[in-house]
N, C-alpha and C positions, 0 to 999 in steps of 0.2 A: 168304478165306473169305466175308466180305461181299460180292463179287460176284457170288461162286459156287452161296453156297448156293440149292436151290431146292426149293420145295415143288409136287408134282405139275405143272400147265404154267406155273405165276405161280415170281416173284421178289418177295418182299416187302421193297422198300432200307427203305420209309418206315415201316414196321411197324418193321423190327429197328432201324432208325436212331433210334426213340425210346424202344425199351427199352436202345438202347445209351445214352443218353443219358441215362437216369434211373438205369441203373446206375452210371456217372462222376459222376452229381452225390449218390446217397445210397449209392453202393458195396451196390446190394440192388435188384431190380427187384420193384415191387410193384404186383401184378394188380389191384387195385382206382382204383390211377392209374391206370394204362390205361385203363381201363373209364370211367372217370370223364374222360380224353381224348377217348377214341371219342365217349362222348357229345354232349362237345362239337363234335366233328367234324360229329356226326348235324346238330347245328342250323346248324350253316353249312352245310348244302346249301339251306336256306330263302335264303340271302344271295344267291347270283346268281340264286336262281329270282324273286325279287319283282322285282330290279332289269331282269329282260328282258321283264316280265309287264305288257302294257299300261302302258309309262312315261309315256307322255302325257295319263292320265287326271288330271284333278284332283280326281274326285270320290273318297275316300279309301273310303269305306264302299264305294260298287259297285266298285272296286278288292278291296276284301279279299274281297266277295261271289264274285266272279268268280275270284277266286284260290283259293275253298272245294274246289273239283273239282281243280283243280293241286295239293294238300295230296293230295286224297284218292288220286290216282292213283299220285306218285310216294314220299309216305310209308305203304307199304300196311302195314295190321294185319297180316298173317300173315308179316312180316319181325318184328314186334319180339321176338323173340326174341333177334335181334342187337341189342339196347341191353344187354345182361347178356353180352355178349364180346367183347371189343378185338381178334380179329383178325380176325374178318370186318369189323368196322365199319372199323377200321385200314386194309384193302383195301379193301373192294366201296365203302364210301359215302365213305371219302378220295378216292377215286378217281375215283371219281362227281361230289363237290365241284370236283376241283384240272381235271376235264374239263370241265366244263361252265363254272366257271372262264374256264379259259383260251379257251375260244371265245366268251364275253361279252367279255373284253378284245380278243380277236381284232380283231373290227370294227370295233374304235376305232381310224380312221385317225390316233393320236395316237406318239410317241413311248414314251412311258412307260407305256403300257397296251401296246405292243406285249412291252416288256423284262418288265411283268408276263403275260402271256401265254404268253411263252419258260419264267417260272419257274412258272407253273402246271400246264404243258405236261412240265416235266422230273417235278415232282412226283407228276403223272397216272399217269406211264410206272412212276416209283419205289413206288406204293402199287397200283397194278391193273397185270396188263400189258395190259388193255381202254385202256389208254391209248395203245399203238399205233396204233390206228383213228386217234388225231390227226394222225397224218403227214401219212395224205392227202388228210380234211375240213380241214385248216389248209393246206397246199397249194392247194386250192378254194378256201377262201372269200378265198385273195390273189391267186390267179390272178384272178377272177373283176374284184375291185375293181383290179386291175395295180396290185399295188402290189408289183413287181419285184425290187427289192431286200429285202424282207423277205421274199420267198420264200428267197432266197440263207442266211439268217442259219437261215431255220424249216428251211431242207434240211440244214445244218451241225449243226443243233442234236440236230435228229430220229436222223441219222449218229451220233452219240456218244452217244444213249440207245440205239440198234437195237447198235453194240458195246456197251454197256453190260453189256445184255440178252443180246447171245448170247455172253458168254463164260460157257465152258463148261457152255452151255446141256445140258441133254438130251430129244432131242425123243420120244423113245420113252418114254411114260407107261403105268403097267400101269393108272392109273385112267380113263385113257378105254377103250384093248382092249390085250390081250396083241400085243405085238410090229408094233404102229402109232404111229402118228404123232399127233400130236391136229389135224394139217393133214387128218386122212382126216373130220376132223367134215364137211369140203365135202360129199365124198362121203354122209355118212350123215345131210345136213340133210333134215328131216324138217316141212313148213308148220304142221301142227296144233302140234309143239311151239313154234315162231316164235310164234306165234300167241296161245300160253296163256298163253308168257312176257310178251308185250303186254299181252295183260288180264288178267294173273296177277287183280289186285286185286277182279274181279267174285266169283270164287270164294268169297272169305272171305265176305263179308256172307249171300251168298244158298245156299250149300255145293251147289254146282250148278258141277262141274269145268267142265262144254262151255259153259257162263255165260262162262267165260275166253276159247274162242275164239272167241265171237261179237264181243265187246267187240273182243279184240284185231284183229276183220277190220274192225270199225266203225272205231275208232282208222286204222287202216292208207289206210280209205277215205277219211277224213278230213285224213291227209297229204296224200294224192295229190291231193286237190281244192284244198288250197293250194298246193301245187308246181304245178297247171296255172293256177291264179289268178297265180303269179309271187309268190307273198306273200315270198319271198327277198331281194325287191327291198325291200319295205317297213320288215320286220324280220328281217337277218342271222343274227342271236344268235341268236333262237328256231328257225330252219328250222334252224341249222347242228349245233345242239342235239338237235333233231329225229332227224338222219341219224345225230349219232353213237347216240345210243340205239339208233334201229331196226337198225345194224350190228351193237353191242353185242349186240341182240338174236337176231340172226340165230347170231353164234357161238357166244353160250350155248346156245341151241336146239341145234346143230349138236356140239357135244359131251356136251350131255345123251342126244340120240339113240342116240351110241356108247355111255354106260354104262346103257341100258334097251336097248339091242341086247344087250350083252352079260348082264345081268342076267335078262331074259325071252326071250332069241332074237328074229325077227321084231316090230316094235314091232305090240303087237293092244290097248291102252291108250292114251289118251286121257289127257295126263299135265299136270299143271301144276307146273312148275320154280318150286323155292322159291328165294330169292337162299343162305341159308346149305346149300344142296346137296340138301337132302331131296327128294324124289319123293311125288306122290301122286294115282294112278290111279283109274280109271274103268270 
């Protein structure tokens, strides 16, 4: 039953693996623990975002200046609705933490940050399944440094979270479209929702939805001019970081399109994707 069960296209291991768990130790599972976990969850995603963020500055004050806009982009105000419910936080920002995570350890050509890497990696796969996307930016960024043998161990690894995951998977979901696939989001990806999902965060402040896709084409412009600077070379962690989001983003975007296809027919809305699912047009 724990592998099995599934909710719409996720598998939640690490969500139910800690209410199993507070059930075995107080025989009662209590939703304000939770809650009060997820939180804490919430603030370990600050952990590997400071340690990849300008490491070699020693000035500490223009360090936290410069890190004001990292705050503001990826902890956005019109998510905190999710600090008041442990399953999305349980998912979407465990998930987010145990990824981002494990591609900070990634680049550390060390032993023991590689073995934490592997368990960050499994844990990524077990609280989002956006943890997939790891396979094959962690495949990258070791091919890249040839560091041969631990690709062996990450393909091994990656094999037994992908069975993991597809047993008795179902890939036909009625919340993406009746009698599809959620693989059909390919087909129904959609730029402007990519886009809004990127700069989701512009919206809140200024309530100006196409605020979203501007930001998120500025952001997008601003990848690409460090990927052609080669900044990859410089700082791993942060490019490698980078791409999982922008993937991350791309698939959100690409299954939100199917349930405002099916919801509106034709998309004729300008939409910005909330992280705990809500919709809100233009």
């Amino acid at each position: 039953m724990f592998l099995s069960a599934q909710n719409g296209e996720f598998k939640f291991f690490f969500l139910h693996a800690v209410a199993l768990v507070q059930f075995y130790l107080s025989r009662h599972v209590d939703f304000r623990i939770l809650c009060d976990i997820a939180c804490g969850v919430t603030l370990l995603l600050a952990v590997p975002l400071w340690r990849m963020f300008l490491p070699r500055t020693e000035n500490l004050g223009l360090r936290l200046a410069l890190f004001a806009p990292v705050s503001w982009l990826v902890f956005q105000l019109q998510y905190a609705e999710m600090l008041d419910f442990a399953t999305p936080q349980l998912q979407h920002i465990a998930g987010l933490v145990f990824s981002l995570s494990a591609l900070s350890l990634l680049v550390q050509n060390e032993r023991a940050a590689f073995c934490g890497a592997l368990a960050c990696f499994v844990l990524a796969v077990s609280a989002d399944g956006n943890g997939m996307f790891l396979v094959i930016i962690g495949l990258l960024v070791l091919a890249l440094a040839r560091r041969f043998a631990h690709m062996a161990a990450w393909i091994a690894v990656s094999a037994t979270c992908v069975a993991a995951y597809a047993y008795r998977y179902q890939l036909w979901q009625p919340s993406t479209h009746p009698h599809q696939s959620i693989f059909t989001a390919v087909l129904a990806f959609r730029p402007e929702h990519f886009l809004a999902f990127i700069g989701g965060v512009a919206s809140f402040p200024f309530g100006f939805h196409k605020a979203s896709i501007i930001l998120g084409l500025l952001l997008c412009a601003f990848f690409a001019w460090l990927a052609w600077k080669r900044y990859w070379r410089k700082n791993p962690a942060v490019c490698s970081c980078i791409l999982f989001l922008i993937v991350t983003a791309a698939g959100v975007g690409g299954l939100r399109s199917i349930t405002i296809h099916s919801l509106f027919g034709p998309p004729v809305y300008i939409c910005v994707v909330r992280a705990g699912g809500g919709i809100r047009g233009a």
